[in-house]
VEXDO-576865 format. One record per residue (C-alpha): residue number from 1; x negated, y, z negated. Coordinates in pm, 1 decimal. Layout:
<sites>
+-----+----------+----------+----------+
: num :       px :       py :       pz :
+-----+----------+----------+----------+
: NUM :        X :        Y :        Z :
...
+-----+----------+----------+----------+
</sites>
This chain:
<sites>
+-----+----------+----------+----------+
: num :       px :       py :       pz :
+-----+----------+----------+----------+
:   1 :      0.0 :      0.0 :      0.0 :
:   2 :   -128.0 :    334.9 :    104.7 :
:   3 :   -173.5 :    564.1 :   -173.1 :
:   4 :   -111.7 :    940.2 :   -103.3 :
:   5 :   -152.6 :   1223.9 :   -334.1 :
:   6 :     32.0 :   1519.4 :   -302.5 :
:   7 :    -73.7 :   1803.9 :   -369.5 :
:   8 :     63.8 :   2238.2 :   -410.4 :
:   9 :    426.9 :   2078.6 :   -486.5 :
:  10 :    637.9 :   1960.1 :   -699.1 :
:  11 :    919.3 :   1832.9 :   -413.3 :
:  12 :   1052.4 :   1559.6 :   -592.1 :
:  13 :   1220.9 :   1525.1 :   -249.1 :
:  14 :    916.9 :   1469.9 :   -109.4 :
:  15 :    765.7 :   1262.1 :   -353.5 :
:  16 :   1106.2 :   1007.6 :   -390.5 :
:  17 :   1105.1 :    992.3 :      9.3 :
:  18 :    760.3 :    867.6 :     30.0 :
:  19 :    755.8 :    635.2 :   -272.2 :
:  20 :   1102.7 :    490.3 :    -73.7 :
:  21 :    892.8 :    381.7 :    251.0 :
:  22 :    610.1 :    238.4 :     51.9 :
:  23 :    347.4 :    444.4 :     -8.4 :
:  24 :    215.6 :    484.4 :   -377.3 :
:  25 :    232.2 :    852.4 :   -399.0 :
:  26 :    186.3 :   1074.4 :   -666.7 :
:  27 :    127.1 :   1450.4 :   -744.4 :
:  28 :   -139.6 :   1673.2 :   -847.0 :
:  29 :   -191.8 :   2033.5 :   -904.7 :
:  30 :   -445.7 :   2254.2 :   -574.6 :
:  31 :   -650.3 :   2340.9 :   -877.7 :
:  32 :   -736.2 :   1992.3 :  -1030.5 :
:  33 :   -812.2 :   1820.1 :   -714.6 :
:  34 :  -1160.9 :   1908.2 :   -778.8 :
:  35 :  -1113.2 :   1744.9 :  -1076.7 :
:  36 :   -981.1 :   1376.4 :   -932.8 :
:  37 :  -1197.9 :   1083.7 :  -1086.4 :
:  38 :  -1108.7 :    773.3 :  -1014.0 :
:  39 :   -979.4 :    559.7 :   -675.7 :
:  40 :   -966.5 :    846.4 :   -426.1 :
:  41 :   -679.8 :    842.9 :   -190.7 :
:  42 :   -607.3 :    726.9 :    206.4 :
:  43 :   -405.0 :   1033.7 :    232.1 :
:  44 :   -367.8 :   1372.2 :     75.0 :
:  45 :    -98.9 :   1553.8 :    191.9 :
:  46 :   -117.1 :   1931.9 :    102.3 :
:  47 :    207.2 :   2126.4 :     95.3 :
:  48 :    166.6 :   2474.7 :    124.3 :
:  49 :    535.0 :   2604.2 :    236.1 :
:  50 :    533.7 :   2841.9 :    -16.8 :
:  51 :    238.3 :   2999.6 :      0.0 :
:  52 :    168.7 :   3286.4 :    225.0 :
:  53 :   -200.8 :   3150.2 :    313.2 :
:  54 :   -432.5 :   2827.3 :    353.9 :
:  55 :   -511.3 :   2763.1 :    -41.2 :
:  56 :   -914.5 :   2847.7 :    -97.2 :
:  57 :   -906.5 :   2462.9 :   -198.4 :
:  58 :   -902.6 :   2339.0 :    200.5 :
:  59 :  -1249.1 :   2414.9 :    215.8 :
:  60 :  -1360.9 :   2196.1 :    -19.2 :
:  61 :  -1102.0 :   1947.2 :     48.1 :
:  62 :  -1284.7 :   1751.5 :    310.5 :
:  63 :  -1592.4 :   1677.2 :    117.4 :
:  64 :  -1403.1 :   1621.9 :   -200.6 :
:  65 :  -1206.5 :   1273.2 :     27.5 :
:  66 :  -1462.5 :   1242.7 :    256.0 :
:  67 :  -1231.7 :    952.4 :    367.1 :
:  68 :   -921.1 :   1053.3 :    352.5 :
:  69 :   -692.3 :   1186.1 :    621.3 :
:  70 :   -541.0 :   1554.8 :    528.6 :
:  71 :   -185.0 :   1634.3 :    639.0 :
:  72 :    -78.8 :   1972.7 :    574.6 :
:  73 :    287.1 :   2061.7 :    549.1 :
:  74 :    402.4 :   2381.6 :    578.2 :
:  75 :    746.4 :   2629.6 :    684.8 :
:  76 :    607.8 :   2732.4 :   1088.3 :
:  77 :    381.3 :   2609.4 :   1305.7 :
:  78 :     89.1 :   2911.2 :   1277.7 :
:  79 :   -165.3 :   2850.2 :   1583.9 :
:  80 :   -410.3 :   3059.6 :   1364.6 :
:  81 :   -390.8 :   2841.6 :   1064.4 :
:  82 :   -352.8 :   2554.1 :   1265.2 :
:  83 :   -695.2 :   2606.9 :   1388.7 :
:  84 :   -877.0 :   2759.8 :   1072.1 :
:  85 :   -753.9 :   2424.9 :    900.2 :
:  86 :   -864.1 :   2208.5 :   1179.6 :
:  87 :  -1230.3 :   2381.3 :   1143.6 :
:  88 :  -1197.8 :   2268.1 :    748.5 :
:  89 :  -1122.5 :   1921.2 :    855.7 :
:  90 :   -742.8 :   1878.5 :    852.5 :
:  91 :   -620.3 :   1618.0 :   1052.5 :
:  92 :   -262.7 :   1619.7 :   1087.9 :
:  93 :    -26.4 :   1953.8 :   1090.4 :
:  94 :    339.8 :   1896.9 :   1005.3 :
:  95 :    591.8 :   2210.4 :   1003.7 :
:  96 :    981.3 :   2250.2 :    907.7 :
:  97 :   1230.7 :   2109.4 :    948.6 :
:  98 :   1125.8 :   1840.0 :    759.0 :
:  99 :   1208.6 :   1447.1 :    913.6 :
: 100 :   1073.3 :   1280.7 :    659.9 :
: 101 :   1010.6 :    965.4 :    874.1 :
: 102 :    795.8 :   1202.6 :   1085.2 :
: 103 :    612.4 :   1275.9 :    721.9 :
: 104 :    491.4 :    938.1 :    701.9 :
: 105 :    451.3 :    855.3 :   1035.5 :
: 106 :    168.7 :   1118.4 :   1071.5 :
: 107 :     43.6 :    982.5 :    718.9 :
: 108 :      3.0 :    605.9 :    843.9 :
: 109 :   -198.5 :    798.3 :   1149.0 :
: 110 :   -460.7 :    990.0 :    961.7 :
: 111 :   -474.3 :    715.9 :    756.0 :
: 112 :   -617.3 :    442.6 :   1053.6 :
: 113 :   -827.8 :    704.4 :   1215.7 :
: 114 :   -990.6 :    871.2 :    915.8 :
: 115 :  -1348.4 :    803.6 :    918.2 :
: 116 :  -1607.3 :    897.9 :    678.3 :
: 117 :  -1782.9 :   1182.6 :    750.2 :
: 118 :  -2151.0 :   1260.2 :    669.0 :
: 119 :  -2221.2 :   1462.3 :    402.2 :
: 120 :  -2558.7 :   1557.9 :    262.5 :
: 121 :  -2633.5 :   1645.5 :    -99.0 :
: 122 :  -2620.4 :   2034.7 :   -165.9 :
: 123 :  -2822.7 :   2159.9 :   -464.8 :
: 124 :  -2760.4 :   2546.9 :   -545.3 :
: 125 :  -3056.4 :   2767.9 :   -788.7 :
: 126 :  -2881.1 :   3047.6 :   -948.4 :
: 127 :  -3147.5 :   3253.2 :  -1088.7 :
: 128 :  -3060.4 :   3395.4 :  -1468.1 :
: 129 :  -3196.3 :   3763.5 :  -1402.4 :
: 130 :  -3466.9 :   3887.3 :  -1125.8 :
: 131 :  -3826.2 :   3763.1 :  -1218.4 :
: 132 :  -3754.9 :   3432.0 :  -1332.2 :
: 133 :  -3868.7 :   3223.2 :  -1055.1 :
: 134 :  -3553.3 :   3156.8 :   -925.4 :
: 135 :  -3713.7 :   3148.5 :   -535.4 :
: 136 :  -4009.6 :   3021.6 :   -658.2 :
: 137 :  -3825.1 :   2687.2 :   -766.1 :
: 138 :  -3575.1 :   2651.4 :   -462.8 :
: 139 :  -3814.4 :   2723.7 :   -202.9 :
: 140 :  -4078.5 :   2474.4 :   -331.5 :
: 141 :  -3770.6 :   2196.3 :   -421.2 :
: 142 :  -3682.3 :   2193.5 :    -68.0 :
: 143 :  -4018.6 :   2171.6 :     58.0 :
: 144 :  -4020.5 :   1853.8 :   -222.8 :
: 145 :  -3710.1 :   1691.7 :    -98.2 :
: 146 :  -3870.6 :   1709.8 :    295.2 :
: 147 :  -4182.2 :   1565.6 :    202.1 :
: 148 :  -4054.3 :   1282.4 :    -28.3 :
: 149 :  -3771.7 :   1160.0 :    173.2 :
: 150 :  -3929.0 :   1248.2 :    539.6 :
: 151 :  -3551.2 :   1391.1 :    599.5 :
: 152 :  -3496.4 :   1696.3 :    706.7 :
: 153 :  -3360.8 :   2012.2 :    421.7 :
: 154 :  -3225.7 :   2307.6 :    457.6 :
: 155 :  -3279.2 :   2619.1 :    266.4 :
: 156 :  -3019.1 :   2861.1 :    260.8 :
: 157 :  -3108.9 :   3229.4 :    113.6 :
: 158 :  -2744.2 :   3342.2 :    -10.1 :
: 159 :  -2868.7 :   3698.6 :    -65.0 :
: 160 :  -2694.7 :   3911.5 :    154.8 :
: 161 :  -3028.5 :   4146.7 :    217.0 :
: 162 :  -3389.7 :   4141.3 :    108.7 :
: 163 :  -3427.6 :   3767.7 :    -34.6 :
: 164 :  -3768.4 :   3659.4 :    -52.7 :
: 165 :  -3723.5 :   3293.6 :     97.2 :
: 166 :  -3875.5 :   3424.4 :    400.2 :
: 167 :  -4161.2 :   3538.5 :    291.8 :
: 168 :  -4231.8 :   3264.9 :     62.9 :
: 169 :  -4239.3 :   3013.4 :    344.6 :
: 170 :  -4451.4 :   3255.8 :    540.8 :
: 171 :  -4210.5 :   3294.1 :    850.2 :
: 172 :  -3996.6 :   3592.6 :    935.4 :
: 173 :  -3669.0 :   3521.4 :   1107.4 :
: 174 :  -3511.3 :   3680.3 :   1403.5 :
: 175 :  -3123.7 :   3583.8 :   1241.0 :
: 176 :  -3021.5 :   3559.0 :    880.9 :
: 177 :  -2708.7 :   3407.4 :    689.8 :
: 178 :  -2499.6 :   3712.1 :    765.5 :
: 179 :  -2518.0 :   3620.8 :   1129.1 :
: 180 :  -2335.9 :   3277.5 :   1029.1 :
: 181 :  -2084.1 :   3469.8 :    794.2 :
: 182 :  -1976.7 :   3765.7 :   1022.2 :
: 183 :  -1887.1 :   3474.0 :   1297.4 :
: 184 :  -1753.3 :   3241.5 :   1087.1 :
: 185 :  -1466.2 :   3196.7 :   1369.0 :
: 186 :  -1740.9 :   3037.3 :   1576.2 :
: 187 :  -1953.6 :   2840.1 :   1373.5 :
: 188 :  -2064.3 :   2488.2 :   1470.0 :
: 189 :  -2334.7 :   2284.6 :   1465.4 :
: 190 :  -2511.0 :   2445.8 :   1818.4 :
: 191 :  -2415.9 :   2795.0 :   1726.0 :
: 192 :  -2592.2 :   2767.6 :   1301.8 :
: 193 :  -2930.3 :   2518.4 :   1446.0 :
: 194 :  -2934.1 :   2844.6 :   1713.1 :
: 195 :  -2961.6 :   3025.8 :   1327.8 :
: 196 :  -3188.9 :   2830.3 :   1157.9 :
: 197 :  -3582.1 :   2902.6 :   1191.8 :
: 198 :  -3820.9 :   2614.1 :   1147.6 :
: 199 :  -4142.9 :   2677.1 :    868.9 :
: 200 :  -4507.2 :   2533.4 :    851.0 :
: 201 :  -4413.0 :   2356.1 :    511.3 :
: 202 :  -4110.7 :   2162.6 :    664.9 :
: 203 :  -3803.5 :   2242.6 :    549.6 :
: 204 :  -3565.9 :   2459.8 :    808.3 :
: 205 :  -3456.1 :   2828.2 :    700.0 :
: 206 :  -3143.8 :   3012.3 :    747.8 :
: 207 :  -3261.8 :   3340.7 :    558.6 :
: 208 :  -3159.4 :   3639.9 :    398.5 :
: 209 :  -3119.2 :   3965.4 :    600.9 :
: 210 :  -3283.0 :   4270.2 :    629.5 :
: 211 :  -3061.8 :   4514.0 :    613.3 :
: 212 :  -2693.5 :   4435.9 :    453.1 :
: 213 :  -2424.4 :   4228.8 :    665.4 :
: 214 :  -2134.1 :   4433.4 :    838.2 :
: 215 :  -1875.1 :   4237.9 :    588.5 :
: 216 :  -1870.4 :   4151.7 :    259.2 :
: 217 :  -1971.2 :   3856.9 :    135.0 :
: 218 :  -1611.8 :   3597.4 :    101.2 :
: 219 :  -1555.8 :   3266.6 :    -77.6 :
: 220 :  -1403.6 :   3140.5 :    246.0 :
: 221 :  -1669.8 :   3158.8 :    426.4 :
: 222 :  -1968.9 :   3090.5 :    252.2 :
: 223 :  -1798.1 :   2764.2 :    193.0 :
: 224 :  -1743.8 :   2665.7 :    555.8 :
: 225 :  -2062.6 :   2769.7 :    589.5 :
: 226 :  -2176.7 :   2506.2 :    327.3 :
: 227 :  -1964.9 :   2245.8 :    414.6 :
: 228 :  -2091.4 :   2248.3 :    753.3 :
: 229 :  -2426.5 :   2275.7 :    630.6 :
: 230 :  -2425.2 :   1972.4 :    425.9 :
: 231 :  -2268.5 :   1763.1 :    740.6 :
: 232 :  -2557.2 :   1854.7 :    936.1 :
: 233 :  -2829.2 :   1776.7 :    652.7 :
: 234 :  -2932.4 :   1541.0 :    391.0 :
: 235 :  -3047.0 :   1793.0 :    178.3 :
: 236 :  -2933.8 :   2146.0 :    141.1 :
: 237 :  -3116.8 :   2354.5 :   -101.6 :
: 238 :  -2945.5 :   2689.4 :   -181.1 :
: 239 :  -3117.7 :   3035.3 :   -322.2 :
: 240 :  -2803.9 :   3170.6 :   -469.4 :
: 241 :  -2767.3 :   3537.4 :   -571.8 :
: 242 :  -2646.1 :   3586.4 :   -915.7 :
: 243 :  -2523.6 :   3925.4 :   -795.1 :
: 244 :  -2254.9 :   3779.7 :   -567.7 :
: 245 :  -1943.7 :   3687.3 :   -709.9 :
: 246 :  -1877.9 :   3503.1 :   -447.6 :
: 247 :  -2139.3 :   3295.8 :   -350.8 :
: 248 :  -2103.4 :   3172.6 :   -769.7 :
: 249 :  -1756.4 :   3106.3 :   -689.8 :
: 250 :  -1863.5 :   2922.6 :   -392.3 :
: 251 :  -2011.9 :   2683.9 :   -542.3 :
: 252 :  -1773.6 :   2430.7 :   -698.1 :
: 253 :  -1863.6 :   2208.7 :   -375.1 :
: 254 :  -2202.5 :   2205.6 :   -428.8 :
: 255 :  -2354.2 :   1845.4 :   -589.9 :
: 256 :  -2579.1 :   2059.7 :   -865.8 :
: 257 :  -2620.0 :   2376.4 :   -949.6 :
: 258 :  -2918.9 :   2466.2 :  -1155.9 :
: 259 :  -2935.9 :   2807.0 :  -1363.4 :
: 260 :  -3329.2 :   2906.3 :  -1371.9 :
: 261 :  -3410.7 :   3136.9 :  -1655.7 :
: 262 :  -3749.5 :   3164.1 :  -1920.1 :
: 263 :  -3788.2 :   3224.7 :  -2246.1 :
: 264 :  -3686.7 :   3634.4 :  -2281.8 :
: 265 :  -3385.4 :   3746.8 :  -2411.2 :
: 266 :  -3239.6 :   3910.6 :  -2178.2 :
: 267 :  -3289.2 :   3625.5 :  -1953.8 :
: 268 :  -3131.3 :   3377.6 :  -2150.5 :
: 269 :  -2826.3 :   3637.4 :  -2205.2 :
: 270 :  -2768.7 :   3613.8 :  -1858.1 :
: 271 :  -2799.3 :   3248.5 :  -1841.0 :
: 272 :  -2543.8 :   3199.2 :  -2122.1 :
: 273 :  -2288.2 :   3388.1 :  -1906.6 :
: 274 :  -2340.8 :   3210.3 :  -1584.1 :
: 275 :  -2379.8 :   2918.1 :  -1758.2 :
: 276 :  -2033.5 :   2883.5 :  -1903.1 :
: 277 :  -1883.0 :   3053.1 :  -1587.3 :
: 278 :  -2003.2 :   2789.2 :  -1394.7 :
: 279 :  -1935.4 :   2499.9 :  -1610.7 :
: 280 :  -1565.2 :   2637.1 :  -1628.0 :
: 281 :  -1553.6 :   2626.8 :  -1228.7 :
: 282 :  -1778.7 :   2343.7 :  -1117.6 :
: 283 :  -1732.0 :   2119.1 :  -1439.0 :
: 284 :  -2021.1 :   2087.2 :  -1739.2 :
: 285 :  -2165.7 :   1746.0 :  -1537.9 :
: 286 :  -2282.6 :   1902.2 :  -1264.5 :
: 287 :  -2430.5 :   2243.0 :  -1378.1 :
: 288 :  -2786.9 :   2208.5 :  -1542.7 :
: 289 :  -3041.1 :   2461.5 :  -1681.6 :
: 290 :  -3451.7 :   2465.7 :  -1548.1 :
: 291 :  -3680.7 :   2722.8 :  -1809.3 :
: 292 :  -3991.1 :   2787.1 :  -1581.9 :
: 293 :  -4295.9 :   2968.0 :  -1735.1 :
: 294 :  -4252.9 :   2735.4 :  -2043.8 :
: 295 :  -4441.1 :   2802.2 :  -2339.3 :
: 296 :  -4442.4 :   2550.8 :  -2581.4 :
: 297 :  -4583.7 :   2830.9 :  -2867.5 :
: 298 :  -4302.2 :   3083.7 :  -2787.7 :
: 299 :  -4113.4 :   3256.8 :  -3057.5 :
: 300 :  -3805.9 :   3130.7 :  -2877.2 :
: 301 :  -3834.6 :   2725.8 :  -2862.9 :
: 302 :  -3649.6 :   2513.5 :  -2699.4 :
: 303 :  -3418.5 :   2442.6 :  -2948.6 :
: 304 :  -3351.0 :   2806.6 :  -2987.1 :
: 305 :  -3284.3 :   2832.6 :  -2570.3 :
: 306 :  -3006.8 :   2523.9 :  -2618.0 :
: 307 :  -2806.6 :   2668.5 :  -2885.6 :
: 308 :  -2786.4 :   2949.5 :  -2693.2 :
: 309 :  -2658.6 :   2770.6 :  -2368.5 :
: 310 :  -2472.8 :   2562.5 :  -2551.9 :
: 311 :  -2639.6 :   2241.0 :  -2376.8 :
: 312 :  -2972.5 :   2094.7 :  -2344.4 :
: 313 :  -3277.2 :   2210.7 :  -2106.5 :
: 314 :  -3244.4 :   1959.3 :  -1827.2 :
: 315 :  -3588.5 :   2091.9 :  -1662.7 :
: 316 :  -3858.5 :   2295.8 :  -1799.1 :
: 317 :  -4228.9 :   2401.9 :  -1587.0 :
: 318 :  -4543.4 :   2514.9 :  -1724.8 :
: 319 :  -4649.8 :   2871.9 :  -1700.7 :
: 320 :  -4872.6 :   2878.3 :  -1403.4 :
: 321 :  -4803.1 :   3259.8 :  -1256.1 :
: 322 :  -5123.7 :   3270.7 :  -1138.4 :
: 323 :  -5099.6 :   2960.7 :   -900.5 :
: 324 :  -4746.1 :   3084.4 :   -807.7 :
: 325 :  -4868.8 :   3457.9 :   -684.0 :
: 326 :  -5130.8 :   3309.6 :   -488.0 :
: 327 :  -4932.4 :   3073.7 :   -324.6 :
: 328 :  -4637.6 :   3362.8 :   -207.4 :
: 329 :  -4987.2 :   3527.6 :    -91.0 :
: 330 :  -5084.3 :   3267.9 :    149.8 :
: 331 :  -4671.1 :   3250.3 :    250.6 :
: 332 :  -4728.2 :   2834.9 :    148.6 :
: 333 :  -4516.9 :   2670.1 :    -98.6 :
: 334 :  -4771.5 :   2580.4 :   -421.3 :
: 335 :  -4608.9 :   2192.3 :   -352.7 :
: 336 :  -4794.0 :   2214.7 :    -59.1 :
: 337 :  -5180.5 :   2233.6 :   -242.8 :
: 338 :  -5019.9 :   2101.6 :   -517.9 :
: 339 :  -5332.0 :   2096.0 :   -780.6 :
: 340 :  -5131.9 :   2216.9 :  -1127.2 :
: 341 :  -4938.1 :   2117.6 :  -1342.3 :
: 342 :  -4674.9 :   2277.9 :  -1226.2 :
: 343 :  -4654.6 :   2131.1 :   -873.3 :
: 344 :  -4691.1 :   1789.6 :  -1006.7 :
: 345 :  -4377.0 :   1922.0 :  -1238.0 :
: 346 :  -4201.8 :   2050.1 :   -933.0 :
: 347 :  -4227.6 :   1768.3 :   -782.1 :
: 348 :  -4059.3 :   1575.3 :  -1059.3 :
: 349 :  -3766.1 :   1833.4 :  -1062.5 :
: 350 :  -3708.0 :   1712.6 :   -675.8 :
: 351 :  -3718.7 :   1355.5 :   -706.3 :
: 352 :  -3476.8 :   1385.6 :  -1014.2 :
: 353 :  -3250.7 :   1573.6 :   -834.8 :
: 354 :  -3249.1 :   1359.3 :   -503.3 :
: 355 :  -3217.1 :   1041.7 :   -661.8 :
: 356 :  -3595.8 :    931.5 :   -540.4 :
: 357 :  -3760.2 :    636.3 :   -674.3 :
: 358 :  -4059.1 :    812.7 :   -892.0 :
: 359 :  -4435.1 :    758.0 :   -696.5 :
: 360 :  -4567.9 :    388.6 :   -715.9 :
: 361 :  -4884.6 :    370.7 :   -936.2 :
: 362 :  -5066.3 :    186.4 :   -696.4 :
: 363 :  -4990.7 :    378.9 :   -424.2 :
: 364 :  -5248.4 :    508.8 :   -168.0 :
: 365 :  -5477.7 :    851.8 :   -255.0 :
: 366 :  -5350.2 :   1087.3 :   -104.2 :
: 367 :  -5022.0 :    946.7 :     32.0 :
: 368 :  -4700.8 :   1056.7 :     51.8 :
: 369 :  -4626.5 :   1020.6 :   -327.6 :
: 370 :  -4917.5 :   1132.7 :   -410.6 :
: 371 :  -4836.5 :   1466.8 :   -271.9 :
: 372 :  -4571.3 :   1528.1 :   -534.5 :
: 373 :  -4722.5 :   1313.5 :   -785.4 :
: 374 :  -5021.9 :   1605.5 :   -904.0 :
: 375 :  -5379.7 :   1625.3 :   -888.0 :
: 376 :  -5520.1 :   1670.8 :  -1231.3 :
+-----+----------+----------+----------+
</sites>
């Protein structure tokens, strides 16, 4: 029996008249779907005749039931909706009147030709305050996660002018992200790779801008942005900008999102807000904290910094700021030379995060473990 979940209603109509022709429906609210644990469903049908737009949650939707087929009811047939919810993966389009036979028909449809469809892992660094080493640590984890799983990563700078990713890879892009957000309309896989700049270190680059973008910076489409980022990639590695509202709101569909800060005040002030903001919107699970510049003789310890987040330090790397300067110098990732400490912590941080198998001891000098594994 097909189970569908129904979602932005409370039709009982609905719901009796699919439960009669054998499907195990049930209901849910737009705002917990995010939330769904358990046996995902064949079909979600999303009901959104009284609502005067698509829901923000379509955009997420796809990822969320990579396997599902998405039916969306609604009062009229809008070709402009039709096709903004085809872009975010909707399969089937059903409009008033309602024939309820029609309902399930279309359900038993999406449900044989839904296929699953690829999805990398997307990892977002939101840095506490400026200074931290927020680009420092995204910039040399996607550099990790190309070299350790020989896959190619993308680095997204979600600053809408004047991030630093650039220059910290050592390249200087012709376009930048606002390019892919100010023709959102248009964006596919040929029309973001035509985007994307390639670096010496390996990982691909779809920068930050020089000047600011024409339009603000929307939820909407930073996540279309990301979910078609992430079905391109295995790895996307985001350089978030704590600034934005919403790129933070964004990024509920984002695997992990790590909160950089160090060991000042004002710092970890900063961290404690975004912290719990992001924990209410993306869940506690998959939001984690990284203290770089780590001084184990601080005044403020480590148990100090998790009382104040209210959680523990998932990820902390030594202070090193010489070895850091030098390497944004030489526009290299410090992974790359990786002799300190805190490349071979780096390095740690990315297979962590990825899932990677740590380096065999008995692997070869100066293979490819070996370049994350540290140099002492």
């Amino acid at each position: 029996m097909l189970k569908v979940l129904l979602t932005g209603s409370r039709d009982q109509q609905v719901l009796s008249a699919l439960r009669e022709r054998q499907l195990r429906a049930e209901t849910v609210d737009l705002a917990d779907v995010v939330r769904l644990t358990g046996q995902p469903p064949d079909v979600v049908v999303i009901d959104i005749r009284l609502l005067e737009r698509l829901p923000a949650e379509l955009a997420f939707m796809r990822r969320q039931f990579p396997n599902a087929g998405l039916v969306i009811l609604a009062r009229t047939l809008d070709p402009a909706a039709l096709l903004e919810a085809m872009r975010m993966g909707i399969n089937e389009w059903i409009s008033e009147p309602l024939v309820y036979d029609d309902l399930v028909a279309a359900i038993r449809l999406v449900a044989r030709m839904s296929v699953t469809v690829p999805s990398g892992k997307t990892f977002a660094l939101v840095g506490a305050k400026g200074g931290v080493g927020g680009t420092t640590v995204a910039v040399n984890l996607a550099t990790s996660m190309t070299l350790v799983s020989k896959e190619p990563t993308l680095l997204i700078d979600l600053h809408p002018a004047y991030g630093d990713a650039g220059v910290f890879l050592g390249v200087d892009p012709r376009f930048s992200v606002a390019d892919a957000l100010e023709n959102i309309d248009r964006l596919d896989a040929t029309y973001l790779r035509s985007l994307i700049a390639t670096t010496p270190a390996g990982p691909d680059l779809l920068a930050s801008g020089h000047g600011l973008p024409s339009i603000s910076f929307d939820v909407t489409r930073i996540r279309r942005l990301l979910e078609l980022a992430a079905s391109m990639y295995p790895f996307v590695v985001l350089d978030c900008a704590r600034t934005e509202p919403a790129v933070l709101e964004a990024l509920d569909t984002v695997t992990q999102v790590v909160v950089v800060a160090n060991q000042e005040l004002p710092a970890l002030r900063s961290a404690a807000r975004i912290v719990s903001h992001l924990r209410q919107r993306c869940g506690a699970a998959r939001v984690k904290v990284a203290i770089t510049r780590f001084d184990p003789k601080a005044d403020i310890g480590r148990a100090d910094i998790e009382r104040v987040l209210g959680g523990v330090v998932s990820y902390q790397f030594p202070n090193d700021y010489q070895t850091s300067v030098a390497a944004i110098a030489r526009g290299e990732p410090l992974i790359v030379a990786n002799h300190s400490r805190l490349a071979s912590s780096i390095g740690d941080f990315a297979r962590q995060l990825g899932g990677f198998q740590p380096p065999k001891k008995d692997s070869v000098k100066g293979g490819l473990f070996s370049l994350l594994g540290g140099r002492r």
